[in-house]
N, C-alpha and C positions, 0 to 999 in steps of 0.2 A: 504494500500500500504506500509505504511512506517513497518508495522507489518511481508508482506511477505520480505521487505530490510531485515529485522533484521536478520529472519529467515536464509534466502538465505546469509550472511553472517557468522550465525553460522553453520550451513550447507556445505559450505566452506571453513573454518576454521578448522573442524573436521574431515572433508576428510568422511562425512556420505553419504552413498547410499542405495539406495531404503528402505530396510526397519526401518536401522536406522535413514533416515530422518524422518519417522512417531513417532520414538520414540524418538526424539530431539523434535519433535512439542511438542507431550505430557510431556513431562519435564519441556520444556519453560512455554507451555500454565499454570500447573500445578503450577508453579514457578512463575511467572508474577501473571496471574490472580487469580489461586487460596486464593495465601495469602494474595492478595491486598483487596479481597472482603472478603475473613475470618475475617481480623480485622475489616474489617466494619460492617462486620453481626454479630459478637461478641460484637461491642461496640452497637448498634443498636438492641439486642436483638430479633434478628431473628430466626426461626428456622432452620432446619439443611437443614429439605427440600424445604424451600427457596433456600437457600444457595446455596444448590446442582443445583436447576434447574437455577440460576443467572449464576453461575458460568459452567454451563457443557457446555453451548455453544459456549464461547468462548475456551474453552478448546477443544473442537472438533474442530473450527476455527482453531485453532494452529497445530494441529494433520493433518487437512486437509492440510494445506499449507503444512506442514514438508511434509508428504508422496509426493505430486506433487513435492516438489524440489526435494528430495531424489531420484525418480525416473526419473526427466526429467535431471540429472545431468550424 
C-alpha cells in the first residue's frame, strides 16, 4: 500500500499519464529496489542470476502499479 502512496504521488507530481506512468514505475522500481539489492548481492557474493530473478519482481510490482495509476489518472 504504502508502495502504491509513493507511486501515486510521484505520478502526481509529474503530471504522468498512461504510459508514462509505467515508465515512472520502472525507474522507481529500478531505482529503489534495484540498487538496494545490488549492494547486497554484491556484498553477499551472489550471482547475477540470483540477482536478476530477486530483484525482477518487485521491479514488475512497481511497473505494474505505475501503468494502473498512469492510466486510471
Amino acid at each position: 500500500m504504502i508502495i502504491a502512496l509513493t507511486l501515486a504521488t510521484f505520478i502526481e507530481a509529474t503530471g504522468a499519464k498512461g504510459i508514462d506512468g509505467l515508465t515512472l514505475g520502472v525507474i522507481a522500481g529500478v531505482g529503489f529496489v534495484g540498487t538496494t539489492l545490488g549492494s547486497m548481492s554484491a556484498f553477499e557474493k551472489r550471482s547475477l542470476k540470483l540477482y536478476l530473478m530477486n530483484a525482477g519482481y518487485p521491479v514488475i510490482m512497481f511497473a505494474v502499479i505505475g501503468a494502473l495509476l498512469g492510466y486510471w489518472q
